[in-house]
Backbone bond lengths (Angstrom), bond angles and torsions (degrees), N, CA, C in turn:
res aa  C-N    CA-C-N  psi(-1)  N-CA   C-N-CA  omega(-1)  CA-C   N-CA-C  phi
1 X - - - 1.451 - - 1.534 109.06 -
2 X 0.998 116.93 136.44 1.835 120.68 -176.33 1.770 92.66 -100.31
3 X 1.554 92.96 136.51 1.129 98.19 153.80 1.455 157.95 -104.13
4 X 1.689 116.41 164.53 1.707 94.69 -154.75 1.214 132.92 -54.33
5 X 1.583 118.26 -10.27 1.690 141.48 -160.24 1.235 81.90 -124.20
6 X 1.452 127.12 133.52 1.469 125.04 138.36 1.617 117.35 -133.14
7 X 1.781 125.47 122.02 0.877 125.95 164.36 1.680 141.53 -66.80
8 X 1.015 119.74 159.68 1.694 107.81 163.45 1.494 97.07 -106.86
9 X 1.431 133.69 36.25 1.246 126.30 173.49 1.821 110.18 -134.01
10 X 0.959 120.76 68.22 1.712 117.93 -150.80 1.346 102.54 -49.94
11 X 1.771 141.34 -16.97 1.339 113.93 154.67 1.341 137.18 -69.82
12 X 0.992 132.78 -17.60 1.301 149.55 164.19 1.502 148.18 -35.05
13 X 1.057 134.03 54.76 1.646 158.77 -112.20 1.379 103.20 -76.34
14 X 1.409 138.08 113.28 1.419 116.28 -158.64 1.634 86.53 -116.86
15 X 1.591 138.44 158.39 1.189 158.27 150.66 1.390 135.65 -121.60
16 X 1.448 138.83 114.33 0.880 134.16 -168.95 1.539 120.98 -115.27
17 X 1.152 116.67 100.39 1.753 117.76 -173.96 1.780 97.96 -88.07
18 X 1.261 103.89 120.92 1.706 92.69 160.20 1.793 123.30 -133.46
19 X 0.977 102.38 143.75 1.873 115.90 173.84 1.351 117.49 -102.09
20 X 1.333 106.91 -168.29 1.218 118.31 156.28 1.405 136.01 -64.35
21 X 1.581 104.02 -31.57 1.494 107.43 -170.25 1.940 99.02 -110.02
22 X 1.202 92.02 11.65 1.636 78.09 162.87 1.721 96.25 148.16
23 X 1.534 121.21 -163.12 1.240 127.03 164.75 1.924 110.26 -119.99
24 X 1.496 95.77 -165.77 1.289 115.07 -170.06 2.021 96.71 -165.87
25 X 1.194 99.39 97.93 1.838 111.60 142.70 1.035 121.35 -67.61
26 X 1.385 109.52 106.98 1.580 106.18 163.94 1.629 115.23 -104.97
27 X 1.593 117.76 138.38 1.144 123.68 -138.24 1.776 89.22 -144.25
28 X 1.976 96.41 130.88 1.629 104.99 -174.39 1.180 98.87 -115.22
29 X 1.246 147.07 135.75 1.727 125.98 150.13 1.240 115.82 -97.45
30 X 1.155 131.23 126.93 1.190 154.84 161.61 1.423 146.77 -59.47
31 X 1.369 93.33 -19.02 1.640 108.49 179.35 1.022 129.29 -99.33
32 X 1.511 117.14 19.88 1.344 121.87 165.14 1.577 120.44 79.24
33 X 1.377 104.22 5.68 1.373 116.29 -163.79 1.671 124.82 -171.32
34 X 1.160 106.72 98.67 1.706 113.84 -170.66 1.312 122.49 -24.88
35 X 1.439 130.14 130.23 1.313 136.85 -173.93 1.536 110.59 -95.87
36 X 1.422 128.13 132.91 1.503 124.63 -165.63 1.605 81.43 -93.25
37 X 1.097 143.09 -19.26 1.309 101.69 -140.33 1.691 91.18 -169.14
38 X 1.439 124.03 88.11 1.306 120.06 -152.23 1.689 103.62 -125.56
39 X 1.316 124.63 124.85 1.575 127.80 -166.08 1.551 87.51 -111.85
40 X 1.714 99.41 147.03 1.467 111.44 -178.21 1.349 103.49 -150.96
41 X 1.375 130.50 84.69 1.329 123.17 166.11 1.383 118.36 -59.75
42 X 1.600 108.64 138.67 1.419 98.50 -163.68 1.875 85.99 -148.38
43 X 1.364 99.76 137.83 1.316 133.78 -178.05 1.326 104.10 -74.22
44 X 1.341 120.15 79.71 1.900 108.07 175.82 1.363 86.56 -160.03
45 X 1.572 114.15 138.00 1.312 130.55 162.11 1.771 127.23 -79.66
46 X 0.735 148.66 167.29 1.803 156.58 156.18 1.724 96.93 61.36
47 X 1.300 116.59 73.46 1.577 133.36 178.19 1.305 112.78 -89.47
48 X 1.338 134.56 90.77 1.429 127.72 177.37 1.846 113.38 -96.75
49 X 1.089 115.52 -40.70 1.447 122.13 131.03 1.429 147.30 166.81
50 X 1.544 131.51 -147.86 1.039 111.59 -140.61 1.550 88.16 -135.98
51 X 1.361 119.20 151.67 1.334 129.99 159.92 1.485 142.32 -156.48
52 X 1.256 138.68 132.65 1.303 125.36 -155.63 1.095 111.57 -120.79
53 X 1.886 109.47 149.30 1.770 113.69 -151.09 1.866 87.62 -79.23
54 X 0.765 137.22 -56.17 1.016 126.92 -178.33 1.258 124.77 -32.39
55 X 1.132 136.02 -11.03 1.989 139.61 -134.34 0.945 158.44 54.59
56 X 1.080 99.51 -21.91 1.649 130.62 -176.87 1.490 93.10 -35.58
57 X 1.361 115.24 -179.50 0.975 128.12 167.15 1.680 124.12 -115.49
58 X 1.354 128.63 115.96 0.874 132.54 -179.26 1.808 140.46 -80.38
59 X 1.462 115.70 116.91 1.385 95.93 -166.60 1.839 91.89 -109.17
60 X 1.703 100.12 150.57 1.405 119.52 -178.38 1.510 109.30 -137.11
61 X 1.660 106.40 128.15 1.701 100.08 132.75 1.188 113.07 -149.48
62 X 1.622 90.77 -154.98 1.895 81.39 -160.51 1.333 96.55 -121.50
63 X 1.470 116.16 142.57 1.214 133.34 171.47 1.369 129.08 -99.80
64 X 1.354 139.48 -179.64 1.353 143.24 -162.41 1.623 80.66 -72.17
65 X 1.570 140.70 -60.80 1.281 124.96 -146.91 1.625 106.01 -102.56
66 X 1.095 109.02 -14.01 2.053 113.48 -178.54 1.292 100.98 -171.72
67 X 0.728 120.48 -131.55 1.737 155.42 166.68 1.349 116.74 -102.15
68 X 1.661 112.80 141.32 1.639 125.24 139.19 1.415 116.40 -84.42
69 X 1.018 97.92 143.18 2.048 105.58 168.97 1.503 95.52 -130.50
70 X 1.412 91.93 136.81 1.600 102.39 166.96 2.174 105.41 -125.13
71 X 1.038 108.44 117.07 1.496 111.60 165.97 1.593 125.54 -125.86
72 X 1.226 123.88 -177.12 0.896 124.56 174.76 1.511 91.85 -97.93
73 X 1.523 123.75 175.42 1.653 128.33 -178.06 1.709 91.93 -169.78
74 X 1.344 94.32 114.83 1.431 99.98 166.34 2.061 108.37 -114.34
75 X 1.455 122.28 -43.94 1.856 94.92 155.54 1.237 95.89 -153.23
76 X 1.250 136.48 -11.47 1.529 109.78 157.24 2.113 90.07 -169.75
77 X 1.376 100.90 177.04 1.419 116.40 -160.67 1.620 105.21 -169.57
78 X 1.128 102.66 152.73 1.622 110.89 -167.80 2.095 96.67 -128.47
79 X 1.316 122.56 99.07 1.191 137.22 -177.75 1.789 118.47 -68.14
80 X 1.116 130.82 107.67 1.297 106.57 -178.38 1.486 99.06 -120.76
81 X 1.751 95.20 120.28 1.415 112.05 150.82 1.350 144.79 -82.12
82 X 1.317 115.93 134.03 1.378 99.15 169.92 1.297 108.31 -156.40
């Protein structure tokens, strides 16, 4: 079974809360050391968009199965989709 979050960073703790009016990734890093540049395929359909409590800036598109996200991650961040 694949799961709904997938990193290219295998420490990296992914969480997904979802509602009605949208979701929320919640995101741990693990490696002791800030990531410039962090890809997260993520399993979710009808993405208009994305934003992170932190600020960062978020990059998205959409793929055959969800979305890519690319961010920066220095130790954790709270993603809101919608």
């Amino acid at each position: 079974m694949t799961p709904i979050a997938q990193c290219d960073h295998p420490v990296v703790e992914t969480s997904l809360l979802s509602g009605s009016k949208g979701s929320v990734l919640l995101l741990a890093n693990y490696t002791y050391q800030p990531i410039t540049n962090l890809t997260i395929d993520l399993r979710l359909d009808h993405v208009n968009s994305v934003s992170s409590a932190a600020g960062v800036a978020v990059q998205f598109e959409k793929t055959k199965d969800g979305i890519r996200l690319r961010i920066p991650l220095e130790w954790t961040d709270a993603l809101l989709i919608q």
